[in-house]
N, C-alpha and C positions, 0 to 999 in steps of 0.2 A: 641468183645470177640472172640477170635480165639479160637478153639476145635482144642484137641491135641490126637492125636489116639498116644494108646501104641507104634507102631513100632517110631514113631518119636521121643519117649521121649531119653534123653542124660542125663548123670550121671551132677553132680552138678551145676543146672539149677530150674530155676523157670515156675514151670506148671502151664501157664493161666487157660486152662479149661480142666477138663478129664469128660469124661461120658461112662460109660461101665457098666456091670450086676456083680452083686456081687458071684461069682461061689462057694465061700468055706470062712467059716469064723471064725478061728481059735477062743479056747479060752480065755475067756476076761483076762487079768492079771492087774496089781496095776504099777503103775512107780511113782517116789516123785520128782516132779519137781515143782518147784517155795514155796518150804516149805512144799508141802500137797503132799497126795496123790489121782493119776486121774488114772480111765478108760483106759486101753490100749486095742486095740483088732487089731490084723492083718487082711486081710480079700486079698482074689485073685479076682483083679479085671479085667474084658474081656473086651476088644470090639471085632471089625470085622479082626482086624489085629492081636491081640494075645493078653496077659494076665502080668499082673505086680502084687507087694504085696504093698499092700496100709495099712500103719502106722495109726490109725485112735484113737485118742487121746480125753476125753473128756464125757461130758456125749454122745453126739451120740455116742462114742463105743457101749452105752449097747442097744442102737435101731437098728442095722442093721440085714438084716436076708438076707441069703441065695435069690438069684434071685430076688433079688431088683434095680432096674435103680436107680444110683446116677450120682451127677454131684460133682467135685471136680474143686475149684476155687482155685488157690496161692497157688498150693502146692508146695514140693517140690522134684527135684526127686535127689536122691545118690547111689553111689553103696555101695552094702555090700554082701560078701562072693560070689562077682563074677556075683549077678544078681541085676538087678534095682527094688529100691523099691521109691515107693512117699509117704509123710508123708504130712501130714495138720496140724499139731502143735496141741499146747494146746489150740485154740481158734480158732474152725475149722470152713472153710468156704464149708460146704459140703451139698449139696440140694438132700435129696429122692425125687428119681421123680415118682418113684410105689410102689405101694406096692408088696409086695410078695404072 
């Protein structure tokens, strides 16, 4: 499992591992995908190198808080409106690693 720090990530590519602290976590809204409606919640995620907006789909949307260590497996990263953002889909692979 290779760890990928924000500066390395590239627009329409597949993100092995991210782990970074949760700085800001916007709030949570509704999207209808696959018939139903789920959990959306944006969230600015740091490491040591700089900062991305992590998509985060699902019931963990409604458990992340502010200054939490997560680890983000197969995500994905794309551009939108010019800055990179990584998303985890609707059946996320994403590990709290502290709490807040």
């Amino acid at each position: 499992m290779k760890l990928t720090s924000v500066h390395d990530l590239k627009p329409n590519r597949i993100v092995e591992t991210l782990e970074g602290t949760i700085l800001r976590s916007y709030p949570l809204s509704m999207g209808f995908a696959r018939n139903r409606w789920i959990p959306i919640r944006r969230v600015i995620l740091a490491d040591s190198s700089g900062w991305v907006i992590v998509k985060v789909w699902g019931s963990v949307a409604t458990e992340l808080l502010r200054h939490q260590r997560i680890r983000i497996e197969g995500g994905y990263c794309f551009e939108q409106n010019g800055s990179l953002c990584v998303t985890i889909g609707i059946h996320p692979r994403l590990m709290i690693c502290t709490q807040a």
